[in-house]
C-alpha angles and dihedrals in degrees: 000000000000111000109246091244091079132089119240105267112265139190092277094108093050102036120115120214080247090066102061136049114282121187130238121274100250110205141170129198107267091249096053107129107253089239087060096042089057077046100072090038088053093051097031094050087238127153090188136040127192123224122216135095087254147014095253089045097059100163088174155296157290134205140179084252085048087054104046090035101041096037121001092050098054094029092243112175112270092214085070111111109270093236086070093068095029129124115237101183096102120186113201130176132175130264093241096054112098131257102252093050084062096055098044083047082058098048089042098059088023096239131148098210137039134202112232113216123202113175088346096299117099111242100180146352127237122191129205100237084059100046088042098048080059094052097045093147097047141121073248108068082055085053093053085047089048082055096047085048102130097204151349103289081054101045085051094056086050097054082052098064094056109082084053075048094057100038096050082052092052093048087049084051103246109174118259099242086049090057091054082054090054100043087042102052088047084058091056104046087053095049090045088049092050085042085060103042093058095042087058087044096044098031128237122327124264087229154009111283147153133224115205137181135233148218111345097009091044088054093040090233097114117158117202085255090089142160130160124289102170137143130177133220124187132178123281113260128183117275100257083067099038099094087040090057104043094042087063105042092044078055098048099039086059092047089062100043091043078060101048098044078057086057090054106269108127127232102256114249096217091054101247094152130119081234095071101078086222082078109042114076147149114258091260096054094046086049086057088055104057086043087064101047096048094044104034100034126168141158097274099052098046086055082033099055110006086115090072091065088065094061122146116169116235103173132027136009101348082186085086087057105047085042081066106041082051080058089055096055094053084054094053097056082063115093098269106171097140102049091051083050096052095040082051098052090051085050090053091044079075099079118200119266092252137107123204095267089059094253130131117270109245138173130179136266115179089346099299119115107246143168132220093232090183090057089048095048093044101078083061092051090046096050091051090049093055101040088055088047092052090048094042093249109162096185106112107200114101097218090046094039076058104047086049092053095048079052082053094048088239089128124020122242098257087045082060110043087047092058096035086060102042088039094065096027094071086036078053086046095041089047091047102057087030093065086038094055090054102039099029100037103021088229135128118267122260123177090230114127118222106215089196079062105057128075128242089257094045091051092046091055089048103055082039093062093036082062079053097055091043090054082053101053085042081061103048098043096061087044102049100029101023090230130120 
């Protein structure tokens, strides 16, 4: 039953930006004088103006904040060119992506408006506060109070609403993948708050650098079972300055997981953390890893590293990152045979969840039958994974990395629909008995199934993707080590 709190569910979750108003995009000539740029957005109503010679041509923007902050603020003359006090950091997105996906675009790169692209021209602008005064009621509006958090203890009491969040989401009958992008933009907010805190703390970084997330994080697909997966890469500096850089970054990148592990997002036991010195680096280290991994690959560092194939940047110049993800697709025009052998032998080590009877594979804890669902999702993670990386497919979602290589004709349409579907039924079903476990049991979440606990109908799905999965493995494994 839905508590009565909630609003009845809407088409939030399936709108496209061509579906609701969009203003037009508002724009002044780069040497226009600042006071008549204020001007326009005084006359026109207009929080925000744009700045190019055209609308095609958009070189950056201005803002009120711009105004009091860039020139209020330090008396700066009003007669200077309104490019000297613009911002340049521009966010676009296209017409045909939801709703939802624009406003989770806003909170990641912490912008108000966003430019709307149709055939490479823009065609509007949305804002968040907009798009949020029409979703008052919505998981949203938390995120907007996550980002006004003033410290830690209040962070923390954020992180602990989330699991009632998500499984009033799951009775309103948000899809599953939506969820991952909820919880995982949530994640994000709390770890660039924490990012900030310390740099204000710590002052400001001896270099450029970039902190970036991985695995589940990296994919936006995070649970609320959760712990860090987290690297750094900064700039290259000369040798006298090396130490001097490292030694801070290694500094500041434990202070921030010290602080999140304080939220409640657990040290990784693996060590996947920027604070293991393993995993901060300059570019050009980095660039010597992966080297490695594509060029010397064996079994132990495909188990080892596959996760950093699954990067996304949060915080910092994510032009480090795509400089070396640029890197990685020059590696991957190489002859790399044995890596994807190797990358395909630790998919298949992942055996599918049934037994020989065709039923699902259990063991006990604490004398109940369960399953280990994130085992059994993870040969699906780990063949989209491999089949991106063998068609040089950055994209790091698994249900996005599917629906490219369908483009791509890797996988027919009915091959991916089938695993789509299977793919973020059992994520709906993990979410599901992971915010149980925490509301209903007070307990921690696992990510064990209880089979007492699922339905006939629910049994009979499972063993039916898990058919899916086999058919998968059965794929890549005559396609990456030519056996059957």
């Amino acid at each position: 039953m839905i508590p009565e709190h909630l609003p009845p569910i809407d088409d939030f979750y399936i709108k496209t930006l061509s579906e609701i108003s969009l203003k037009e995009v508002l724009f002044c000539a780069p040497d226009t004088p600042i006071f008549k740029a204020a001007q326009i957005m005084r006359d026109e109503k207009s929080s925000c103006l744009f700045v190019g010679d055209n609308i095609d041509t958009i070189q950056g923007v201005v803002t009120d904040i711009t105004l009091r902050d860039n020139v209020m603020a330090i008396e700066r003359s009003s007669k200077d060119a309104v490019k000297e006090i613009m911002d340049t950091k521009l966010v676009s997105i296209s017409k045909e992506s939801l709703v939802y996906e624009a406003l989770l675009l806003m909170f990641r790169t912490k912008t108000r408006y966003l430019l709307v692209e149709e055939e490479g021209h823009f065609v509007g602008v949305t804002s968040r506060n907009k798009i949020l005064t029409v979703q008052s009621l919505s998981p949203f509006v938390f995120i907007q109070s996550v980002k006004q958090a003033l410290d830690e203890e209040e962070l923390k009491e954020k992180w602990k609403q989330v699991p009632g969040m998500v499984d009033q989401l799951i009775q309103r009958g948000v899809r599953s993948e939506i969820i991952n992008q909820i919880i995982s933009a949530i994640a994000d907010i709390i770890a660039l708050r924490v990012i900030e805190q310390v740099i204000k703390k710590k002052g400001p970084p001896p270099a450029k650098f970039v902190f970036f997330v991985l695995g589940s994080e990296g994919r936006k697909e995070q649970t609320l079972k959760t712990d860090q997966d987290n690297a750094i890469i900064y700039e290259d500096k000369a040798n006298e300055h090396r130490e001097l850089v490292r030694d801070y970054f290694l500094d500041f990148a434990k202070t921030v997981s010290d602080h999140l592990n304080e939220i409640g997002f657990d040290y990784c036991k693996g060590g996947f953390m920027a604070s293991n010195s393993k995993w901060t680096h300059s570019l050009s280290h980095w660039k010597k890893n992966y080297e490695e991994w594509f060029q010397e690959s064996s079994m132990e560092t495909v188990l080892s590293y596959g996760t950093f194939f699954d990067c996304r940047p949060i915080y910092g110049d994510f032009s480090l990152l795509e400089n070396l993800k640029s890197f990685m697709d020059e590696q991957l025009h190489f002859p790399l045979e044995r890596f994807f052998f190797n990358m395909a032998q630790n998919a298949l080590q992942y055996d599918t969840q049934l037994t020989w009877l065709k039923n699902i594979k259990t063991f006990k804890v604490d004398e109940e039958e369960v399953f280990d669902i994130k085992r059994a999702m993870t040969p699906m993670v780990n063949a989209m994974r491999l089949y991106a990386l063998a068609n040089r497919v950055f994209e790091t979602n698994t249900g996005k990395r599917l629906e490219i290589l369908t483009e791509l004709k890797v996988f027919s349409a009915r091959e991916s629909k089938e695993l789509y579907q299977g793919y973020y039924y059992l994520m709906g079903l993990r979410l599901e008995k992971q915010a149980g476990a925490i509301i209903n049991e007070g307990k921690p979440p696992l990510n064990y199934i209880k089979i007492s606990q699922l339905t006939q109908v629910q049994l009979v799905t499972i063993k039916e993707i898990f058919k899916v999965i086999r058919d998968l493995q059965l794929k890549l494994k005559i396609k990456f080590t030519k056996s059957f």
